[in-house]
C-alpha positions in Angstrom: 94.3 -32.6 19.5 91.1 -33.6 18.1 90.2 -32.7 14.2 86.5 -32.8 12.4 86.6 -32.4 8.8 83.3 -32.4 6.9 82.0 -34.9 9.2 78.7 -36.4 8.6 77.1 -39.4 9.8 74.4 -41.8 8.7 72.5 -44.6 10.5 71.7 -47.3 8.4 68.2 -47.4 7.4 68.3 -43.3 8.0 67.4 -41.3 5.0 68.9 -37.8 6.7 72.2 -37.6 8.5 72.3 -37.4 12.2 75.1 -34.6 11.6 76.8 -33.6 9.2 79.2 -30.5 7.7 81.4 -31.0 11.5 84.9 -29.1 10.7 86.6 -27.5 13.7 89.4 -28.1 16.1 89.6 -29.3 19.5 93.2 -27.6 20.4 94.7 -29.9 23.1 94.8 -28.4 26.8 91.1 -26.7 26.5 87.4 -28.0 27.8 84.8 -27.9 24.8 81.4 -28.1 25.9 79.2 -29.6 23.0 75.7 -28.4 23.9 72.2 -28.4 22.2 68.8 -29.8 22.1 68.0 -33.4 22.7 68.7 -35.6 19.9 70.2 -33.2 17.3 73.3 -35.9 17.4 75.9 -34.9 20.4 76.4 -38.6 21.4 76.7 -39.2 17.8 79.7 -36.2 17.3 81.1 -37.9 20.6 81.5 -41.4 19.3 83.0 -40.4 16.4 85.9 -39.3 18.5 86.3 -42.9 20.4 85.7 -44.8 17.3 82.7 -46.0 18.3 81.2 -44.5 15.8 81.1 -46.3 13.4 82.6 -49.6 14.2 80.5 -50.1 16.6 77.3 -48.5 15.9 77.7 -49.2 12.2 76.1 -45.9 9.8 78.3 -44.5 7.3 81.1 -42.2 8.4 81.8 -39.5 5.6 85.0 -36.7 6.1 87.6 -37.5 8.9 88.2 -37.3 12.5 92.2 -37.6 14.0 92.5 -37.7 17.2 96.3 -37.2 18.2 97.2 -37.6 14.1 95.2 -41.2 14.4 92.2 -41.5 12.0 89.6 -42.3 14.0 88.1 -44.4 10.7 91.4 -46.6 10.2 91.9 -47.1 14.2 89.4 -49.1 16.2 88.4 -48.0 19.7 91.3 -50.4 21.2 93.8 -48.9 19.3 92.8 -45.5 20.7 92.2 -46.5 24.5 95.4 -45.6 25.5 94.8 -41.4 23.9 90.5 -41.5 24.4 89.1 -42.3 27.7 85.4 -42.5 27.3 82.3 -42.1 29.5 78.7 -42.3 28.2 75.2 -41.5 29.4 75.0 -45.5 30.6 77.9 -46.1 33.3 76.3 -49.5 33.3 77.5 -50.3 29.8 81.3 -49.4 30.8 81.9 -52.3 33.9 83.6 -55.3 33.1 84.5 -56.1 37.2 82.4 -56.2 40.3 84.0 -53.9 42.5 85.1 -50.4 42.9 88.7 -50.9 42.9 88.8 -53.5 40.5 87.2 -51.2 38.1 89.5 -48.4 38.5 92.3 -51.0 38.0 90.9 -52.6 34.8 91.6 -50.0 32.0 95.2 -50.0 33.2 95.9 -53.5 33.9 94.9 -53.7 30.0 97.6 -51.1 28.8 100.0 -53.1 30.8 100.8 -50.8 33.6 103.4 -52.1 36.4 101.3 -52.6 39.9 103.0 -50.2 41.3 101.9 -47.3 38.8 98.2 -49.3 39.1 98.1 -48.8 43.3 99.4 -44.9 42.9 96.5 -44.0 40.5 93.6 -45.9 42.2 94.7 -44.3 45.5 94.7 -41.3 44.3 91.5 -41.6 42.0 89.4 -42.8 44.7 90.5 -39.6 46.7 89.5 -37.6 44.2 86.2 -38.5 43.6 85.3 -39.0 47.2 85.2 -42.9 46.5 87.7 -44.3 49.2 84.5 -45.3 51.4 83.4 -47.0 48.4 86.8 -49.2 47.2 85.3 -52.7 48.2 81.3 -52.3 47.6 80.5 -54.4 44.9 79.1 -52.1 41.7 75.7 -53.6 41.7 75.0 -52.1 45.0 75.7 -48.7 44.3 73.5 -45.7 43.5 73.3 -44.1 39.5 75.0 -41.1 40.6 77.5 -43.5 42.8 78.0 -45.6 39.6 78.8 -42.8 37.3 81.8 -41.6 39.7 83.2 -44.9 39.7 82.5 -44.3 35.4 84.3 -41.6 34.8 87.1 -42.8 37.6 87.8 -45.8 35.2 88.8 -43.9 32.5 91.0 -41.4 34.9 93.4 -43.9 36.2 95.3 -44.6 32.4 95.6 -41.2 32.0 93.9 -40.8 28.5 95.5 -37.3 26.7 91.2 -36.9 25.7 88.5 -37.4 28.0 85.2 -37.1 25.7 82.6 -37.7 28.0 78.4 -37.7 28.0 76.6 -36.4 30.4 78.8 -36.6 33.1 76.7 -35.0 36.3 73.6 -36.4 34.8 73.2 -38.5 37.8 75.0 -36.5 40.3 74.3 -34.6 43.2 75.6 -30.7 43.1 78.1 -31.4 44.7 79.7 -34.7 43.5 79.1 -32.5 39.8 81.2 -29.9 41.3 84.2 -32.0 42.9 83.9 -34.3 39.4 84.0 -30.8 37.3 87.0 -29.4 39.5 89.0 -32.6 38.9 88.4 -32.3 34.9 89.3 -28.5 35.2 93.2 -29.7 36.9 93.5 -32.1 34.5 93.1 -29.8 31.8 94.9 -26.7 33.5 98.1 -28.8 34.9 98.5 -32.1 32.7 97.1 -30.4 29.5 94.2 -32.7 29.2 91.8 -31.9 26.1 88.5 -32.3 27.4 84.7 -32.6 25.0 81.9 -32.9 26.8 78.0 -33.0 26.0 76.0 -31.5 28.9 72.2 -30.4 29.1 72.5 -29.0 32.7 74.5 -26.2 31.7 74.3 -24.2 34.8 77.1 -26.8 36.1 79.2 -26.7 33.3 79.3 -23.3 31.2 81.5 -21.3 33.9 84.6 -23.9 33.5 84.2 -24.1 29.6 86.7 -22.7 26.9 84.7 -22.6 23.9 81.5 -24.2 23.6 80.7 -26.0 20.1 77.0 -25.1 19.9 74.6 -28.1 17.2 71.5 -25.6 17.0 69.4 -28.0 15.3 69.2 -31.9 14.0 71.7 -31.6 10.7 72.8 -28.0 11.3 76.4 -27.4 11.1 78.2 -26.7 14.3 79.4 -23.2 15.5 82.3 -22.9 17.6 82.6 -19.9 20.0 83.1 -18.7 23.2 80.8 -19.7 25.7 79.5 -15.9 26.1 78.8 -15.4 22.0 77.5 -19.0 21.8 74.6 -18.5 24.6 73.5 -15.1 23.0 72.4 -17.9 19.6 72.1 -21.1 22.0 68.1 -22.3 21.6 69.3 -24.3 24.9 70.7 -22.0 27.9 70.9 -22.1 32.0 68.8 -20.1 34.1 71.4 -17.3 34.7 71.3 -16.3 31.0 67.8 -16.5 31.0 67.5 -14.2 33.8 70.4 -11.9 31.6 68.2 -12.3 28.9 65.0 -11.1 30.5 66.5 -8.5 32.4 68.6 -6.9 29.3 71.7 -7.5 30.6 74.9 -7.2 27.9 77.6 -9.1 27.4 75.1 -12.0 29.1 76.6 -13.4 32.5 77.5 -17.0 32.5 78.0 -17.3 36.3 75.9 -16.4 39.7 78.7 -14.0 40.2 78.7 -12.0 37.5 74.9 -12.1 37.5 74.7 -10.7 41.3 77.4 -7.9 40.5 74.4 -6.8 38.0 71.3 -7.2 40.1 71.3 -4.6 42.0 68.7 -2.4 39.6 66.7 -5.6 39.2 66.7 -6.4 42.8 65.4 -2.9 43.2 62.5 -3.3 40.6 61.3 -6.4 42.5 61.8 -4.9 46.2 58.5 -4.9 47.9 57.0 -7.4 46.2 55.7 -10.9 46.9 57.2 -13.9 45.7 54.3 -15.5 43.6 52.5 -18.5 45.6 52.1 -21.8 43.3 48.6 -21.7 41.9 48.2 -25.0 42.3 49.1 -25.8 45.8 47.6 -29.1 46.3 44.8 -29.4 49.3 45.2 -29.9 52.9 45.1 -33.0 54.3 41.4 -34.9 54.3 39.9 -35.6 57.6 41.8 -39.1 58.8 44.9 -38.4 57.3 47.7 -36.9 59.6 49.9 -34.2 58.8 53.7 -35.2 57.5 56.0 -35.3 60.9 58.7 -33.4 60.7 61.9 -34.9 61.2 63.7 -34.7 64.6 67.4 -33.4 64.7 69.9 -36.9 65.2 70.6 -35.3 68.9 67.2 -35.8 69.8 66.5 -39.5 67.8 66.7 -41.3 70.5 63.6 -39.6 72.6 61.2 -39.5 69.3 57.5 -40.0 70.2 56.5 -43.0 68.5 54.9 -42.1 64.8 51.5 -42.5 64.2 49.7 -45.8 63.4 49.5 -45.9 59.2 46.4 -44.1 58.3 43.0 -46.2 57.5 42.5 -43.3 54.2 43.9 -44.5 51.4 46.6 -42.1 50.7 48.7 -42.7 47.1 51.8 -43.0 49.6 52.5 -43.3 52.8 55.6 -44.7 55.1 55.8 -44.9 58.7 58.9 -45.6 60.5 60.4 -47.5 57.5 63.5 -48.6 57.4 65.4 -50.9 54.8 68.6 -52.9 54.9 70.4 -53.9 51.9 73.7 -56.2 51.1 74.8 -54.9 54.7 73.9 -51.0 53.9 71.1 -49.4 56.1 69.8 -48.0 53.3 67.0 -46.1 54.8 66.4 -45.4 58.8 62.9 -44.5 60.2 61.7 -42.7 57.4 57.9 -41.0 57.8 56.2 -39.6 54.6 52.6 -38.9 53.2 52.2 -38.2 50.0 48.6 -36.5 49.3 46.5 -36.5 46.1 47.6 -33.3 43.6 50.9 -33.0 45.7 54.4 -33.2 43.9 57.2 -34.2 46.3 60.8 -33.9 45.3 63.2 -36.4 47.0 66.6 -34.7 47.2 70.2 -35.6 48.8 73.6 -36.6 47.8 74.2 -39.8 45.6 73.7 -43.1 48.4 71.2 -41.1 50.5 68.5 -43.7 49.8 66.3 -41.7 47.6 66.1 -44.8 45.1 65.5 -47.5 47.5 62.4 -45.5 49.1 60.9 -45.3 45.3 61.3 -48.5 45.0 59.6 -50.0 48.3 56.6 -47.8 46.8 56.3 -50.3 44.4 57.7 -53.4 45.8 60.8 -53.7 44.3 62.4 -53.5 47.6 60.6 -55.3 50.4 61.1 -52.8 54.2 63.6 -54.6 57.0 61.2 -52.8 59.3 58.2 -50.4 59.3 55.0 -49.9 57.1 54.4 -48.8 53.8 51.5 -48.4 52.0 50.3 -47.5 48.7 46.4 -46.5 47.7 46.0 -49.0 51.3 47.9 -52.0 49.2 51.0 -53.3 51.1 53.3 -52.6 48.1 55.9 -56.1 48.2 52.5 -58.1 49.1 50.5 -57.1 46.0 50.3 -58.7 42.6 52.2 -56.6 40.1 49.0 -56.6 37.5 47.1 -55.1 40.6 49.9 -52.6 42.1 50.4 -51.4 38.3 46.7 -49.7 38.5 48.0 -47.4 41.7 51.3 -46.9 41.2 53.9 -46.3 38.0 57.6 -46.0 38.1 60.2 -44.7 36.0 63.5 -46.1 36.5 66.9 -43.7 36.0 67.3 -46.7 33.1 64.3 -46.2 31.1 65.3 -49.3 28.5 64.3 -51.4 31.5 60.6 -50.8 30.6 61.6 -51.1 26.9 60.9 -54.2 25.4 59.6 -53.4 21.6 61.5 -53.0 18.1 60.0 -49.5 17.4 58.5 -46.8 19.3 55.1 -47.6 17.5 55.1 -51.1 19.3 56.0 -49.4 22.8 53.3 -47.2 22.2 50.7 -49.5 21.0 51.8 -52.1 23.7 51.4 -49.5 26.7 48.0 -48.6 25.3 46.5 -52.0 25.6 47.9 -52.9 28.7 46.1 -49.5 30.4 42.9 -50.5 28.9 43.7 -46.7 27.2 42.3 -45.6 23.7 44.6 -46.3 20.9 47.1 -43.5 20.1 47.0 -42.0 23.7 50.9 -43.0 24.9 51.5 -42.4 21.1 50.3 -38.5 21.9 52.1 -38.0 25.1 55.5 -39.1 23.3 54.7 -36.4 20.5 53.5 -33.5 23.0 56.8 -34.4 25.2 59.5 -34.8 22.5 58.5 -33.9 19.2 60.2 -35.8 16.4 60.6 -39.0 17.3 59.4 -41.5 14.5 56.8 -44.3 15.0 59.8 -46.6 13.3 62.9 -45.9 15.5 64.3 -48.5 17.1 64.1 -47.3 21.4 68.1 -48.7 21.3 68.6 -45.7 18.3 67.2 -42.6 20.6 69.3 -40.7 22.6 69.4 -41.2 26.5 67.1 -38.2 26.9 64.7 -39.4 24.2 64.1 -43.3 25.4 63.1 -41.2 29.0 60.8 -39.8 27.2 59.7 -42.5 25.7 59.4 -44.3 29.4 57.8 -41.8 30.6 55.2 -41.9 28.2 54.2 -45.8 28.8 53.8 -45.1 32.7 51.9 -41.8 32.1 49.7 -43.5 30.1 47.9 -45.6 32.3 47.1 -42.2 34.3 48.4 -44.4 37.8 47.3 -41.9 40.9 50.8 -42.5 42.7 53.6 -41.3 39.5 57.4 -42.2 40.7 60.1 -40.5 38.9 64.1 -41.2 39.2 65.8 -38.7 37.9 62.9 -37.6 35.5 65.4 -35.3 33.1 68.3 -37.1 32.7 69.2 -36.4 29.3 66.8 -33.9 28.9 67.8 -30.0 27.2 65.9 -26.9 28.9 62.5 -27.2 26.3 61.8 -30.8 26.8 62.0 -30.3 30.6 59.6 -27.5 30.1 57.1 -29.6 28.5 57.7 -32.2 30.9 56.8 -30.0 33.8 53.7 -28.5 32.2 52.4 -32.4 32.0 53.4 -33.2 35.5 51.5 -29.9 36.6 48.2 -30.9 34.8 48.6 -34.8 35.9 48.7 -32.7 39.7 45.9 -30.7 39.0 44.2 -33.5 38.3 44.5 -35.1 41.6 47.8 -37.7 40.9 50.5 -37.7 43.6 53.9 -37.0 42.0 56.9 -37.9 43.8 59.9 -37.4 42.0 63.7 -37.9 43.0 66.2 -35.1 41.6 69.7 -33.7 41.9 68.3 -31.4 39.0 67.5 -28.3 42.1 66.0 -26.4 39.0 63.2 -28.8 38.3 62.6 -29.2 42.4 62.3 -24.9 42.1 59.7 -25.0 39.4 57.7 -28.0 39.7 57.6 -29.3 43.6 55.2 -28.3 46.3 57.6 -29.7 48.7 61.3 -30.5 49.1 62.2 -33.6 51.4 66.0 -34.1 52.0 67.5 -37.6 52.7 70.9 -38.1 54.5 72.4 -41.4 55.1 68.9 -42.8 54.8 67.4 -40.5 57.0 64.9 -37.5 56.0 66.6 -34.5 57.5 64.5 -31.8 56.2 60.7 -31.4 55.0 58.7 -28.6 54.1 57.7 -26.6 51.5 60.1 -25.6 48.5 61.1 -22.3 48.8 61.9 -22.7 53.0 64.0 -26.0 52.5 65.8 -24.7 49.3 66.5 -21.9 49.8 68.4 -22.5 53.2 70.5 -25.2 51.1 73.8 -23.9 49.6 74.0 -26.3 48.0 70.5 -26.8 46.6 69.2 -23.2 45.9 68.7 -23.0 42.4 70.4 -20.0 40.4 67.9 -17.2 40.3 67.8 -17.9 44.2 71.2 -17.2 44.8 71.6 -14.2 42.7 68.4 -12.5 43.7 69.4 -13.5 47.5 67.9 -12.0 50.0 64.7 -12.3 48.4 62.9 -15.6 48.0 62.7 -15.9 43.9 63.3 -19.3 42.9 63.1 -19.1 39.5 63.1 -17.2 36.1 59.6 -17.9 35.5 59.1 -16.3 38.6 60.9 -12.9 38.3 59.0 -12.4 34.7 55.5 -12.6 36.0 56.7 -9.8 38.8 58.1 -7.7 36.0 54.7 -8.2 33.7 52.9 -7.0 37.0 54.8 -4.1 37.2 54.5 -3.0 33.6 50.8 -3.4 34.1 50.5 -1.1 37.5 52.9 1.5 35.3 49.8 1.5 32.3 46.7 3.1 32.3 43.4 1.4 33.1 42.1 1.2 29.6 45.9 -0.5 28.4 46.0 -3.1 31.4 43.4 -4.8 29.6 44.5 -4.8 26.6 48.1 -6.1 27.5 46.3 -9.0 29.3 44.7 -9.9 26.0 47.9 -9.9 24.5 49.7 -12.0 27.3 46.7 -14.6 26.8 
């Protein structure tokens, strides 16, 4: 179904290729995952499929891509719409209407479709994805994760023979990704779809994949494989083959099943022993400032002691009783949260659940319909931006909305001067997060994950003691996300409040102190990681549910328990000297 032979493509003004020596088949009917690290041109390989690249992105296309016998370099994207349905990493970039349904209905009001056919497919489109609630909300209004189910529903309802699609649970919660995943998997298995898909949160997608077409590195040919041969090479791999990895197991296990059919001897090993505490658990609450509330069950709402007055300590963040209303949505009801200095908080919840809006009254985008909220003791929405700036950064799930230069030199120089920060210190934060990216690139010519990166760097640069994060690693492969979370840990160390909202449960496991779940706008759970995670079906990461009953939450975890044991198994005189070589 879809062909690549000797592909390569070049960006003007790019003296390498962004990929190059592509040749292998898509065979119609099958799922292809395209996986690797950030930037080493998926998006690029995708494009090439839609004809977007390079009609629209320009570059030089050498070799050929067909796509149902039609040469992707002869036919423009309009004359493949009606083979290619397309989603990107920016659902934003895909609306043409203002409503739900209207969007679903576009794509095939364009081929021509009789009303009929057009009623049948939104119905049943807007069934599938859970978006019948949804139909007559205007876009604008919805959440990401809300926005990019109503994305990849546009391109459903003509019925494409390809789906090529980026990132497509980037944005949603576990389980919207699984719901979206399970419709790809009937199209494929009953209509005979061919599916390509570029995914960095592999844990969701490896299980349902045929073969997975593996780019190891920037200009490295492709290899093509099954998804078991391809993780044994992959530089990029989910936390159950890490786990495999670690533990020795062979063929690797791609799934929580098969992983917990071979735990039993490791489960053994770690029997007895203590799941390691986070060494830097941030400190108690100062004198003055009251302990978090927990939240009471909905039964019991209506008998709730009033919450405390705001405190008089000025706490990076803090929200009594807050509630916000929005285009006719109660966005958020009665929500009470203290965020301390060192703490990292992780906002989690299905996609709508108001994690967003409460982000956002932190920093006075959004102004509260009722209730306090208080930042460093400023009243966010009543502060001067230039002033709130100094106690508070935010990183929007669309980084280009702090984006503004020509190159990433100019971003970086920019932030610099407007944090009163020494030249070169955004500049160095870029380079220790993402290595590679050029002082000359244009922010438009990085990839989704990259220009995150690149956000992220400007806020962290200022040093702000209250650090908001949306969806932090959208876009991000396994390594990035590692370096990310060692800066995040120092920037706690160091005293900054980090509150960070996630459907990534993986990052929640390895970086947050505690775990606050949002439900309609209302927080139904709070407490510390492992006791609110691990309860969650839903939001217990991998290692938790295959090392279940015990309380491991992730890889990292499980090795330092496995390094202790090999040390209690050594004589004195060696324990030393493996410490040494552990250092």
């Amino acid at each position: 179904m879809i062909r690549f032979e000797n592909v390569s493509v070049t960006y003007d003004g790019a003296t390498e290729p962004t990929v190059q020596d592509v040749d292998f088949t898509v065979p119609e009917g099958e799922l292809v995952l395209l996986a690797g690290p950030s930037g080493v041109g998926k998006s690029t390989l995708l494009g090439t499929v839609s004809g977007l690249v390079p009609h629209f992105t320009g570059g030089t296309l050498r070799g050929r891509v067909t796509v149902a016998g039609r040469d992707t370099r002869t036919h423009k994207p309009r004359e493949l719409a009606d083979v290619v349905g397309t989603v990107g990493q920016d659902p934003l970039s895909h609306f043409v209407t203002d409503t739900v349904e209207e969007e679903l209905a576009y794509g095939m009001e364009s081929l021509g479709l009789s009303p009929e056919v057009m009623r049948r497919r939104v119905e049943e489109t807007l069934d599938l994805l859970g978006l019948a609630a949804l139909r007559d909300r205007p876009i604008a209004t919805l959440s990401g994760g809300q926005q990019q189910r109503v994305a990849i529903g546009s391109v459903l309802t003509p019925h494409p023979r390809v789906l090529v699609l980026d990132e497509p649970t980037s944005a949603l919660d576990p389980a919207a990704a699984e719901e979206v995943l399970a419709v790809l998997l009937r199209l494929v298995h009953d209509l005979g779809t061919t599916v390509l898909l570029a995914e960095h949160r592999l844990e969701r997608v490896l299980q349902y994949a045929d073969q997975v077409a593996l780019l190891p590195s920037p200009g490295a040919a492709p290899l093509l494989g099954t998804p078991a041969d391809m993780m044994a090479v992959s530089p990029v791999f989910p936390p159950v083959v890490s786990l495999g990895r670690l533990a020795g197991w062979s063929p690797l296990p791609l799934t929580v099943r098969d992983a917990r059919r071979r735990a039993g001897d490791l489960r053994e090993r770690l029997e007895g022993r203590e799941t390691p505490r986070r060494v830097d658990t941030p400190p108690a609450p100062p004198t003055g400032l009251p302990a978090e509330p927990q939240a009471d069950p909905p039964a019991r709402r209506r008998f709730r002691r009033p919450p405390p007055a705001p405190s008089a300590s000025a706490a990076p963040a803090e929200a009594r009783s807050l509630s916000v209303r929005r285009a006719g949505v109660q966005a958020l009801r009665e929500v009470d949260l203290t965020v301390l200095p060192g703490e990292t908080v992780a906002l989690m919840g299905r996609n709508g659940a108001g994690k967003s809006t409460l982000l956002n009254t932190f920093v006075g985008l959004v102004e509260p319909s009722a209730g306090t909220v208080h930042v460093g003791g400023l009243v966010p929405h009543r502060t001067a931006p230039r002033d709130l700036v100094r106690r508070a950064g935010l990183v929007p799930q669309e980084p280009r909305d702090l984006l503004y230069a020509d190159t990433v030199a100019a971003e970086c120089a920019a932030a610099d001067r407007d944090a009163g920060a020494a030249p070169g210190t955004c500049r160095a934060l870029v380079s220790d997060l993402l290595p590679g990216i050029t002082d000359g690139t244009h922010p438009r010519d990085l990839s989704e994950g990259q220009r995150l990166t690149l956000a992220l760097a400007v806020v962290l640069t200022a040093r702000p003691p209250l650090l908001l994060l949306d969806e932090p690693t959208r876009g991000l492969d396994y390594a990035a996300k590692a370096r990310l979370v060692a800066v995040l840990r120092g920037l706690a160390a160091a005293g900054h409040a980090i509150v960070l909202a996630t459907h990534d449960v993986e990052l929640a496991a390895e970086l947050a102190h505690r775990v606050v779940l949002l439900a309609e706008g209302e927080v139904i759970a709070d407490g510390p990681t492992a006791e609110v995670v691990v309860s969650s079906p839903s939001f217990a990461p991998q290692v938790t549910k295959i090392l279940a009953p015990q309380g491991w939450l992730t890889v990292t975890q499980v090795r330092e328990a496995l390094r202790e044991d090999l040390r209690e198994e050594l004589p004195e005189d060696l324990r030393e000297d493996l410490r040494e070589d552990l250092r």
